[in-house]
NUVEXNU-399950 format. One line per 10 residues: number of its first residue (from 1); their letters; for each residue x, y negated, z negated of N, C-alpha, C, O, CB. Coordinates in steps of 0.02 Angstrom, whole numbers, plus 32768, in hexadecimal, padded with zeros to 4 digits. Glycine has a CB too. Example, Ala and Ser with C-alpha at 12.3 -4.5 7.8 and 13.67 -1.06 7.14 Angstrom:
BEGIN
1 = as = 8294 811C 7E7A 8267 80E1 7E7A 8294 80A5 7E7A 82C8 80A6 7E59 8235 80E0 7E3C; 8282 8070 7E9E 82AC 8035 7E9B 8285 7FFE 7E76 829E 7FC7 7E6E 82C0 801E 7EE2
# end
This chain:
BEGIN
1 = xxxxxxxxxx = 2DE8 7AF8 F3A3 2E20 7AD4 F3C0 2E05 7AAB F3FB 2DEC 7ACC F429 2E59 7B03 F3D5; 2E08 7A68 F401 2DF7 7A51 F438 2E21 7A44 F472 2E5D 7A3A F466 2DDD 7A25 F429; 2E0A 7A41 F4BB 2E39 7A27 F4E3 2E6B 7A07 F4E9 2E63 79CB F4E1 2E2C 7A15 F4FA; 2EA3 7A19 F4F4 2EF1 79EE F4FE 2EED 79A8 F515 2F13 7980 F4FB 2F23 7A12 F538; 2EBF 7991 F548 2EB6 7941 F54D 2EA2 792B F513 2EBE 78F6 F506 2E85 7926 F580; 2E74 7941 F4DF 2E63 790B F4AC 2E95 7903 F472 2E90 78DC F443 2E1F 791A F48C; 2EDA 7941 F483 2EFC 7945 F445 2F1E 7918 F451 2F39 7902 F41E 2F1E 797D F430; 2F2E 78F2 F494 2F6E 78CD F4C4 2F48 7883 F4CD 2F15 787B F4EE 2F81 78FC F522; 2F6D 784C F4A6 2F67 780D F4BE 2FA5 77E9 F4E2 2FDF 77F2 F4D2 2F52 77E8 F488; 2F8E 77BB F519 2FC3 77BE F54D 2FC1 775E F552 2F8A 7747 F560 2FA9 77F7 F5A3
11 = xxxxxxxxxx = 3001 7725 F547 2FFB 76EA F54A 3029 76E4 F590 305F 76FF F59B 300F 76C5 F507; 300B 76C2 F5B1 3044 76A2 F5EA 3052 7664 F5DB 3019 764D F5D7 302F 769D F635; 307A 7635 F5CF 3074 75DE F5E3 30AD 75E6 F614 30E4 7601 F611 3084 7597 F59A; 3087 75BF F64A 30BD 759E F683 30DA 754B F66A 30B8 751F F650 308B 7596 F6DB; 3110 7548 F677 3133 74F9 F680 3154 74EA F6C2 318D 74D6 F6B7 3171 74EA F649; 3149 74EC F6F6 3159 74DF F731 316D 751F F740 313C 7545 F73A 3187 74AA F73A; 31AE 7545 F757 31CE 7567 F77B 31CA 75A9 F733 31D5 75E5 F73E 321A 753D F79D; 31B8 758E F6F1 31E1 75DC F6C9 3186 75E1 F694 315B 75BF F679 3259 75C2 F678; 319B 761F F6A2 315F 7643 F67E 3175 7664 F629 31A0 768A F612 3148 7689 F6B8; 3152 764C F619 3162 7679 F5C9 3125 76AB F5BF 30EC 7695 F5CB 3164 763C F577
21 = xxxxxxxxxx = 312E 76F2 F5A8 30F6 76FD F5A2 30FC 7730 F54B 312A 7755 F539 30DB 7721 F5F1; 30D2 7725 F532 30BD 7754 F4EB 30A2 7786 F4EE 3079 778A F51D 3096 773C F4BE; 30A8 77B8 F4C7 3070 77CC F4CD 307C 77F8 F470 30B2 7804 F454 3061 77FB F523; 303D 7805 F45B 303A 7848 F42A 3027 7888 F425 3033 7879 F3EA 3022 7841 F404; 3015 78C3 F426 300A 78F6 F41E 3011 791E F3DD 3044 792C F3BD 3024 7906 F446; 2FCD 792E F3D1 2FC4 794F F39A 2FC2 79A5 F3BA 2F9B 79BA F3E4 2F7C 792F F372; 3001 79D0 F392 2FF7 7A18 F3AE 2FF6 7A44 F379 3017 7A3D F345 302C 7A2F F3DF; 2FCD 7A77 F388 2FB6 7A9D F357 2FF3 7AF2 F34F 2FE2 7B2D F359 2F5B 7AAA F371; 302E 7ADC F33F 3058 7B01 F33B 308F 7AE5 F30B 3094 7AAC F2F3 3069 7B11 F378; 30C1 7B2D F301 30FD 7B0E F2D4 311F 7ADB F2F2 3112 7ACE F32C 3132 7B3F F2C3
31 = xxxxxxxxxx = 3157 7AB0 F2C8 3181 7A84 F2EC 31B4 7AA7 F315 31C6 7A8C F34A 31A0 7A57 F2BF; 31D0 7AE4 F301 31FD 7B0E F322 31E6 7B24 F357 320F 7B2E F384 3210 7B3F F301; 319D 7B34 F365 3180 7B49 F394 3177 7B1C F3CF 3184 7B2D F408 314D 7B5E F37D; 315C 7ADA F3B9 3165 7AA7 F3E5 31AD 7A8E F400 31B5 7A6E F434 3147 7A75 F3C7; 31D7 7A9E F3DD 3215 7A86 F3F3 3238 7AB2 F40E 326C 7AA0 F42B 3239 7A6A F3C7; 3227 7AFB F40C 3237 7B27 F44C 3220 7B34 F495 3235 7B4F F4C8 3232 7B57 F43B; 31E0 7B0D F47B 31A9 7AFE F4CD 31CF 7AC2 F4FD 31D7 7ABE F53A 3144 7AD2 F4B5; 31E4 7A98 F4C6 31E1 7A48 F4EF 3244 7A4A F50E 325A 7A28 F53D 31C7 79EB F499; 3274 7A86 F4D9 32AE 7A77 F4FD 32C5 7AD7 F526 32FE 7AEF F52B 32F2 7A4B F4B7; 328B 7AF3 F53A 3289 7B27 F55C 3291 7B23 F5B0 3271 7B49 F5D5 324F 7B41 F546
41 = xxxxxxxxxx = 32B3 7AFE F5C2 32AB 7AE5 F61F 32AE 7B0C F644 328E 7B00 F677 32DB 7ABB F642; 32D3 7B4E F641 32CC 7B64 F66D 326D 7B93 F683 325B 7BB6 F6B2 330E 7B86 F665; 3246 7B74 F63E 3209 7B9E F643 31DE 7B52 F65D 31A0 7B55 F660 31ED 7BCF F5EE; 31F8 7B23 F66A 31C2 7ADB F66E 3192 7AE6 F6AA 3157 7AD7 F6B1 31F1 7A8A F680; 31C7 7B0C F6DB 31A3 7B0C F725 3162 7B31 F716 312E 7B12 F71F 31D1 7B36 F767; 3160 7B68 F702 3121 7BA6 F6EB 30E4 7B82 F6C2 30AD 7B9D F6BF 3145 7BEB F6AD; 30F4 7B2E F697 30AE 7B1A F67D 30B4 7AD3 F692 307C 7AB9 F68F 309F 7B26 F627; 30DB 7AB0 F6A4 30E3 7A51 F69F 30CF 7A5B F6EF 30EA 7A7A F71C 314B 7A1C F687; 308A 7A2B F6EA 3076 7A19 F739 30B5 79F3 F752 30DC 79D8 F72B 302C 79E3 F743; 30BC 79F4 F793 30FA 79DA F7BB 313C 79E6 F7A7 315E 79B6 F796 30F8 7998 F7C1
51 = xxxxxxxxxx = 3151 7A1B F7A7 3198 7A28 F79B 3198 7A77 F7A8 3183 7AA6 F786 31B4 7A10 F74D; 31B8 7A73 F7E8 31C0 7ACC F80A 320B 7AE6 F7EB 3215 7B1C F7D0 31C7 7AD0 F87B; 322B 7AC3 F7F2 326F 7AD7 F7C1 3298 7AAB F796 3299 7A6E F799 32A3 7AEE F7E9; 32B7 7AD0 F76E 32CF 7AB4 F72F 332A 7AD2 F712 3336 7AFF F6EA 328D 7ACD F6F5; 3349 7AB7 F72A 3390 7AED F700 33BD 7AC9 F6EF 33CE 7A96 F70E 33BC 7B28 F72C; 33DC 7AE2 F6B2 3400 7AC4 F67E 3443 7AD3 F6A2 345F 7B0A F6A1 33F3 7AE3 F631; 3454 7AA8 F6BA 34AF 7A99 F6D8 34E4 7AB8 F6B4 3508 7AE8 F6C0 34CB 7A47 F6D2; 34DC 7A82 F676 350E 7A7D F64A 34EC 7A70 F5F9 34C2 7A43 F5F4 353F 7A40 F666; 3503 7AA5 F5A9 34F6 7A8F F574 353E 7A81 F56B 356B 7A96 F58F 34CD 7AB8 F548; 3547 7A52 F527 3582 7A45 F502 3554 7A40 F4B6 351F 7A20 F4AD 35B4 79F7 F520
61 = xxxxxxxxxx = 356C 7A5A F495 3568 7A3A F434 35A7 79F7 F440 35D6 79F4 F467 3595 7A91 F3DC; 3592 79CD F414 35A0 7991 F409 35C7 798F F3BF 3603 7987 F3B2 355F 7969 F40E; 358E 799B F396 359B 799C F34C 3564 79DA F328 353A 79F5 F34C 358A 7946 F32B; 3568 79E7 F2F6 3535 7A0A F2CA 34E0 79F0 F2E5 34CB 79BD F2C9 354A 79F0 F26F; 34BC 7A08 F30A 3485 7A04 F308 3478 79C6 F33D 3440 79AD F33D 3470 7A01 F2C2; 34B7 79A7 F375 3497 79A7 F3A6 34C8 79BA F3CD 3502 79C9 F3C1 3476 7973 F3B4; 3499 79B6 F417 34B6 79CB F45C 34A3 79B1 F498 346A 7999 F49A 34AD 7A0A F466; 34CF 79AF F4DB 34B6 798B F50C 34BD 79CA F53F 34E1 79FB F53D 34DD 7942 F51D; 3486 79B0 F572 3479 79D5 F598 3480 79AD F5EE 3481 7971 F5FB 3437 79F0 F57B; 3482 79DE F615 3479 79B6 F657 344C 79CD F67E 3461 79F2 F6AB 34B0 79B3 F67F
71 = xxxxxxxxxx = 3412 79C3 F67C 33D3 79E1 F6A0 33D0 79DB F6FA 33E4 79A2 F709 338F 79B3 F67E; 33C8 79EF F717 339D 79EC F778 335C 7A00 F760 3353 7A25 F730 33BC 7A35 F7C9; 333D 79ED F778 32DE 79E3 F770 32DD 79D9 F7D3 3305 79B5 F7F2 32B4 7974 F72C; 32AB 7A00 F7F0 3285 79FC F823 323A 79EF F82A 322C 79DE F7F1 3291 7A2B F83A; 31FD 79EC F84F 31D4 79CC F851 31AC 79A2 F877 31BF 7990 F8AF 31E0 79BF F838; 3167 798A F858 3159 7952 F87C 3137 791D F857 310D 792D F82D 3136 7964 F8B1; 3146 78DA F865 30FF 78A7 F837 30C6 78B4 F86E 30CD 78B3 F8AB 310F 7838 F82D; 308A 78C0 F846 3056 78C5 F863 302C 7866 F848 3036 784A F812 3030 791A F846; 3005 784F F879 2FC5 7832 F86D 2F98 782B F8A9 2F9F 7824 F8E5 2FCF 77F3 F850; 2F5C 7831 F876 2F17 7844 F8A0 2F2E 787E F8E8 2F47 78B4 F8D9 2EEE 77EA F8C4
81 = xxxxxxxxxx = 2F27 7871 F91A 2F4D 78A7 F949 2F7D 78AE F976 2F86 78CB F9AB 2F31 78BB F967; 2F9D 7885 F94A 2FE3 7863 F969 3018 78A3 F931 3006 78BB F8FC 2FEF 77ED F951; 3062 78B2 F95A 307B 78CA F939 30BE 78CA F951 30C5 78CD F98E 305E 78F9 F92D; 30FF 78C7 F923 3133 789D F94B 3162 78CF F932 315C 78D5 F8F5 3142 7844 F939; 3197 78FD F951 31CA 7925 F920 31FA 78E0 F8F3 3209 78A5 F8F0 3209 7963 F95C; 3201 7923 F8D6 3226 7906 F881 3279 7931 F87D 3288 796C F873 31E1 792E F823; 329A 78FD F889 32DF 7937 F853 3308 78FD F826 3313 78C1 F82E 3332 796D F898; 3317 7927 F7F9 333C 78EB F7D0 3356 7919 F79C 333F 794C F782 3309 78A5 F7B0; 3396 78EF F795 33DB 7911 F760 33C8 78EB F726 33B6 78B0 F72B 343C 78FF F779; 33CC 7907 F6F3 33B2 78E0 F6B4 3413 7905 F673 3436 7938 F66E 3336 7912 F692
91 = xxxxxxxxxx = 340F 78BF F657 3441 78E3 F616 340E 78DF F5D9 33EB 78AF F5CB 3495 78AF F600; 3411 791D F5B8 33E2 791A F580 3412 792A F544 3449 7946 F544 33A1 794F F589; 33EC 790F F50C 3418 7913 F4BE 33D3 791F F4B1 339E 7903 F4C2 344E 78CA F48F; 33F5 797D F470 33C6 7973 F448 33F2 7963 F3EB 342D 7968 F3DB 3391 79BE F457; 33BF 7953 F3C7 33C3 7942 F392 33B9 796E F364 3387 7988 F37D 33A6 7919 F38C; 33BF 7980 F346 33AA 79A8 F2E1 3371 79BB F313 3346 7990 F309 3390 7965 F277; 335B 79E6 F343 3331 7A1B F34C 32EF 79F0 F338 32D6 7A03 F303 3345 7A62 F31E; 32CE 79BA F359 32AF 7989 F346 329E 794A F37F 3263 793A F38A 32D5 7976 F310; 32D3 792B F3A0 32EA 7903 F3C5 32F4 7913 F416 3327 7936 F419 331F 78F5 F3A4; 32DE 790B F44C 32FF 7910 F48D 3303 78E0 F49F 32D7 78BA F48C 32EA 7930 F4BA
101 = xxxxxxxxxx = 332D 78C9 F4C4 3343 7881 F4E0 3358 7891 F53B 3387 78B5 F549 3394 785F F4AA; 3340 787F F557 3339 7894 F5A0 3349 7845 F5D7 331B 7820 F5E7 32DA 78B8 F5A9; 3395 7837 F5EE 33A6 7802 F623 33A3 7826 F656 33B6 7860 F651 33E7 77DB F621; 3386 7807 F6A3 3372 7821 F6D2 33E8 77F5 F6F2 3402 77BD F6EE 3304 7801 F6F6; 33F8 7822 F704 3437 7828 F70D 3432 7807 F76C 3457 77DE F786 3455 7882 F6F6; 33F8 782C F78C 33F5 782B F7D8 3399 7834 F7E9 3378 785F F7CC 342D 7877 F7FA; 3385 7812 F80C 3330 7818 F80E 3342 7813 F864 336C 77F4 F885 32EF 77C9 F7DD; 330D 7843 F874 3311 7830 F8CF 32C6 784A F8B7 32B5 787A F894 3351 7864 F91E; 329E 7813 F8DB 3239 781F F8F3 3246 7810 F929 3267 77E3 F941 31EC 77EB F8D5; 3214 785A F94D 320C 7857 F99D 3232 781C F9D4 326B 782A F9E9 31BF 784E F9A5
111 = xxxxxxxxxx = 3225 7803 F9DD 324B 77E8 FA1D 3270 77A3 F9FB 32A5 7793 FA14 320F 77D4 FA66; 3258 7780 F9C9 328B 7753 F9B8 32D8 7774 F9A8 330C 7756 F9B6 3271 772F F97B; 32D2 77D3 F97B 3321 77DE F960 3329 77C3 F940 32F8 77A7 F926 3356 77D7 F97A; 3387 77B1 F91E 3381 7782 F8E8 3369 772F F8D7 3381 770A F8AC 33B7 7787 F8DB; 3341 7723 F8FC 332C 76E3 F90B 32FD 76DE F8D9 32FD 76AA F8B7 3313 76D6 F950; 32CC 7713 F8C9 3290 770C F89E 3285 76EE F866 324F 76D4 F856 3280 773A F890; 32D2 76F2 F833 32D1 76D9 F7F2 3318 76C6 F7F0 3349 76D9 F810 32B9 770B F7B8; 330D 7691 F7BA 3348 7677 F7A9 3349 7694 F768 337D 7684 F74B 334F 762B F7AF; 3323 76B9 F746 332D 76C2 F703 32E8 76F9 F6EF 32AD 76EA F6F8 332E 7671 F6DC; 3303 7744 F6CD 32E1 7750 F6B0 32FE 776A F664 333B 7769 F657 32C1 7772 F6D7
121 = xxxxxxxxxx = 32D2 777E F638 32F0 778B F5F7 32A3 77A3 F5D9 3271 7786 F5EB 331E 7740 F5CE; 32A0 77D1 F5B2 3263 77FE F59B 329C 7820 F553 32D8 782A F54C 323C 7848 F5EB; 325A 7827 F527 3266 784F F4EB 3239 7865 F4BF 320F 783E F4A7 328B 7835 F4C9; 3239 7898 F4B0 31F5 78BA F48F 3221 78B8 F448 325E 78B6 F446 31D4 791A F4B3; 31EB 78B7 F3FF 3205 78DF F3CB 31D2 78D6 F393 31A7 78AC F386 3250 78CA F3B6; 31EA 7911 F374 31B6 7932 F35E 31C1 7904 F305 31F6 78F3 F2EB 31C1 7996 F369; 317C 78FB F2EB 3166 78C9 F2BE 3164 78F8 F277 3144 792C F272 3119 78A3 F2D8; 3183 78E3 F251 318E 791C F20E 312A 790F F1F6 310A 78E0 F20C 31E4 78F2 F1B6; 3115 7936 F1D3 30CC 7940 F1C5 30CF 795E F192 3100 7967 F16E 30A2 7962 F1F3; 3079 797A F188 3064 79A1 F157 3096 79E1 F157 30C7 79E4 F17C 3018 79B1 F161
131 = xxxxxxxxxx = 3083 7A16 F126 30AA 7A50 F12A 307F 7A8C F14B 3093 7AC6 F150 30C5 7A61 F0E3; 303E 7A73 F160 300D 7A9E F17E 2FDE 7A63 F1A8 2FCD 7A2F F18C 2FE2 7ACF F13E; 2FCF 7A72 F1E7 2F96 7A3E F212 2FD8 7A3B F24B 3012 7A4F F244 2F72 79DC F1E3; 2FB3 7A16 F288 2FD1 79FC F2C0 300E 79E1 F2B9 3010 79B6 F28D 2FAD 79D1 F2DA; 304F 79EF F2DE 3086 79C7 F2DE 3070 7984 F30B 303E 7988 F330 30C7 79F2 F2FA; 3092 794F F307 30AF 7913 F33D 30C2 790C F352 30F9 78F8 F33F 30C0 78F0 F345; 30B6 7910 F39F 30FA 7916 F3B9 30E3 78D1 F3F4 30BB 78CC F423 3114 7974 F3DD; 3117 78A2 F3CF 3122 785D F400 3151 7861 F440 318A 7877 F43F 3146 7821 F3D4; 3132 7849 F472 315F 783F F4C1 315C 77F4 F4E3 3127 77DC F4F8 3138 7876 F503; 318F 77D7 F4E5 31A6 77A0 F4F5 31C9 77A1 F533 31FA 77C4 F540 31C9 778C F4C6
141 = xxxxxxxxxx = 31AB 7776 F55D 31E5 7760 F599 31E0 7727 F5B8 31AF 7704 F5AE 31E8 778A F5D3; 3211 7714 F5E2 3224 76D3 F602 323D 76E7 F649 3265 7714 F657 3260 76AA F5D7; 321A 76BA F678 3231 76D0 F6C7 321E 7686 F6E1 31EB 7662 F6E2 31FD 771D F6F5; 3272 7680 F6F8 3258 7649 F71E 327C 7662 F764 32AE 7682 F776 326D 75F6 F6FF; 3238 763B F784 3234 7633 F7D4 3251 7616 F7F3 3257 75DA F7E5 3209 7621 F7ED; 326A 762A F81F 32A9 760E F85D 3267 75D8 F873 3270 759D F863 32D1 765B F8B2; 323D 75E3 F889 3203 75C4 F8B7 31CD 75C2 F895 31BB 75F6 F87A 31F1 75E8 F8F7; 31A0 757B F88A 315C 758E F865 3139 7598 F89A 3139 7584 F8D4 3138 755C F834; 310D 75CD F86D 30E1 75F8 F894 30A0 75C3 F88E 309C 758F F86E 30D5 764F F871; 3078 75DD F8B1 3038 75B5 F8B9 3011 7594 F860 302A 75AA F82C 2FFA 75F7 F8E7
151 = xxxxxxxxxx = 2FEA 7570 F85E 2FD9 754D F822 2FAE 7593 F804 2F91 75B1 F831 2FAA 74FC F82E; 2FA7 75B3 F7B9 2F70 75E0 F7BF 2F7E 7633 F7CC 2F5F 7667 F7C3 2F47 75C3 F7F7; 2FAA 7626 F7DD 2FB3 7678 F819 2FE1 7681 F7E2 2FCF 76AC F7BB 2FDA 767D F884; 3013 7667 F7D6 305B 7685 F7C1 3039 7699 F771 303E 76D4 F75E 30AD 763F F7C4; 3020 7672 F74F 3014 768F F70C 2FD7 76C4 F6FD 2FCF 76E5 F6CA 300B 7655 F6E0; 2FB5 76C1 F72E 2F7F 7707 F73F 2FAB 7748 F74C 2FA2 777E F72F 2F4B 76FA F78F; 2FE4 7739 F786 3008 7772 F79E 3032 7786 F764 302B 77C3 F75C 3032 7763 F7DF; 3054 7770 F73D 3072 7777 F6F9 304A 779E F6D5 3059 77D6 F6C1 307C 773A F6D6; 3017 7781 F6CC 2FEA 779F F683 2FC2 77E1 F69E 2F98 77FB F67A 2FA4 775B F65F; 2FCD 77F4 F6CF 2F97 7827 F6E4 2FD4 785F F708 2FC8 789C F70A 2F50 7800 F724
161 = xxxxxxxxxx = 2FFC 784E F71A 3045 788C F706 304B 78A6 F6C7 303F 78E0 F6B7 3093 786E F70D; 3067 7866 F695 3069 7882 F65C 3045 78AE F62D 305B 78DE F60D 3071 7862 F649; 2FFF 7891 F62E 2FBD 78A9 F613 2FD3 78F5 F625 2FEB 791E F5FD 2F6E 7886 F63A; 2FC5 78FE F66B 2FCB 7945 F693 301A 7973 F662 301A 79AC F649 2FE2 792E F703; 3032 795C F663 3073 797E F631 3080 798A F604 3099 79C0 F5F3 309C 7971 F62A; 306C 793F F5CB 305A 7955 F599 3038 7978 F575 3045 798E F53C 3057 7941 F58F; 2FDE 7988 F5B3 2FAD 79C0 F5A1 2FD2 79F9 F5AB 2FC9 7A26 F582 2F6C 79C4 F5CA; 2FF7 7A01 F5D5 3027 7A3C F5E3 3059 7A5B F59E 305C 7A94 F588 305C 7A1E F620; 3079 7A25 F58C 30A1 7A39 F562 3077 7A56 F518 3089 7A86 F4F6 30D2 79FC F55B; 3036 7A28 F50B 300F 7A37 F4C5 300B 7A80 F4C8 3023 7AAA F4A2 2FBE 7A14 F4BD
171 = xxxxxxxxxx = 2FDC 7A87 F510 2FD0 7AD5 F530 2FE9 7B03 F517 2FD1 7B2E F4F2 2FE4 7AE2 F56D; 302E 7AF9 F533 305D 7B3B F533 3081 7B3F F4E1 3086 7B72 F4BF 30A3 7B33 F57A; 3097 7B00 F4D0 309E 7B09 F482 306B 7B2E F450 3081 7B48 F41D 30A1 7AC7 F468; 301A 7B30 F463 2FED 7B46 F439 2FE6 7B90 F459 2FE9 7BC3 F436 2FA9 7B16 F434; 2FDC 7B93 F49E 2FE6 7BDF F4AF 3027 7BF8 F48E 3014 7C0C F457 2FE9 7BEB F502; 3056 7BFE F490 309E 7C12 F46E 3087 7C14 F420 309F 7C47 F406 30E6 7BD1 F47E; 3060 7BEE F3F1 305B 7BFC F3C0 3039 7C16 F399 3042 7C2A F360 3061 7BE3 F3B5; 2FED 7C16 F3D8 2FBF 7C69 F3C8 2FBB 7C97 F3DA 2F8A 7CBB F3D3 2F8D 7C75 F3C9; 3012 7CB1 F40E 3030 7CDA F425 3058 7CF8 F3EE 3064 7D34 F3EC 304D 7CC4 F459; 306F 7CC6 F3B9 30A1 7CE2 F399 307C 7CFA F349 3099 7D1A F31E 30E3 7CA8 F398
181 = xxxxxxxx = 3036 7CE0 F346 3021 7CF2 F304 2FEE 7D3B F303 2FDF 7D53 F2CD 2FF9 7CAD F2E6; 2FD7 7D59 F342 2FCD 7D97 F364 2FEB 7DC8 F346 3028 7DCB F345 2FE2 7D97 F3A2; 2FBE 7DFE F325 2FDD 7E36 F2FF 2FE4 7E55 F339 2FC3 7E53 F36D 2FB8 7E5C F2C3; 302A 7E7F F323 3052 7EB6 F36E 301A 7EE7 F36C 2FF7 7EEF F33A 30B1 7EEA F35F; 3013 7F08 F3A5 2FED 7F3F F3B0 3013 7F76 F3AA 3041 7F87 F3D0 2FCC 7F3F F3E9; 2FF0 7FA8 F356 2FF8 7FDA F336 302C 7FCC F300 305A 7FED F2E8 3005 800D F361; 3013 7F88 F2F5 303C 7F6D F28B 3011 7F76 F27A 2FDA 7F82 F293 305B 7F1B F261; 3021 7F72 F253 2FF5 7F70 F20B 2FE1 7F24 F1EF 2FC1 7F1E F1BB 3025 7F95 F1CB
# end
């Protein structure tokens, strides 16, 4: 099994003020497994660099197979050795156990508060595949900036959070799934 950075490819493009960023991940677990890692929040703080707390407000079911949620996330964006607290209310929908869809509802970074963004929106989901090998699991987002940040900086600082999270998330999805294929001690 190789390292979680080489499983994780990470795209930023900037257009002035809004960042889009891609990314893919190949993880070496079930899809159920991955999709109990990625909508598990109250466990995010214990493996996702920068995020000390995490709690689910509010669930509602919607319809058969989806639901919205109202997340608080605490924290910090880190770059190079700069590091700024993070809190932000997010509404999340999930989909057919497949889909997360994540609007940042309220963003306050360190001393700007809600000044930081005019817009965020993120969504992971998981890519139907083989019936055996690595799932897909695609993450998409869009953040645009109240203020552009310096030329250079902003799509480095993007791609090297995410990277950091997404190695996080492969992580703990593949630990969880050679946690769960572990014969019990004293089966047979």
């Amino acid at each position: 099994m190789g390292k979680p950075q080489a499983k994780v490819r990470v795209e930023v493009d900037r257009r002035g003020r809004t960042f889009e960023a891609q990314a893919v991940c190949e993880v070496e677990a079930a899809p159920a497994t991955v999709w109990q890692t990625i909508t598990d929040y109250p466990a995010l703080p214990r493996f996702m660099p920068g995020i000390r707390a995490c709690t689910v407000v509010e669930r509602k079911a919607l319809a058969r197979e989806v639901e919205r949620l109202l997340v608080e996330q605490e924290g910090e964006f880190r770059f190079m050795m700069f590091a700024q607290p993070l809190k932000v209310r997010l509404e999340i929908e999930h989909r057919e156990g497949r889909i997360a869809h994540a609007r940042a509802l309220a963003f306050d970074l360190g001393l700007l508060k809600d000044r930081a963004l005019d817009a965020f929106e993120g969504r992971y989901e998981l890519q139907p595949g083989p019936a055996r090998g690595p799932v897909a699991l695609r993450y998409t987002s869009v953040m645009v900036s109240r203020y552009p940040p310096p030329p250079g900086i902003g799509s480095l600082a993007v791609r090297q959070n995410l990277e950091a999270q997404l190695c996080a998330v492969v992580a703990e999805c593949e630990r969880r799934a050679t946690q769960r294929r572990r014969p019990r001690a004293g089966g047979v």
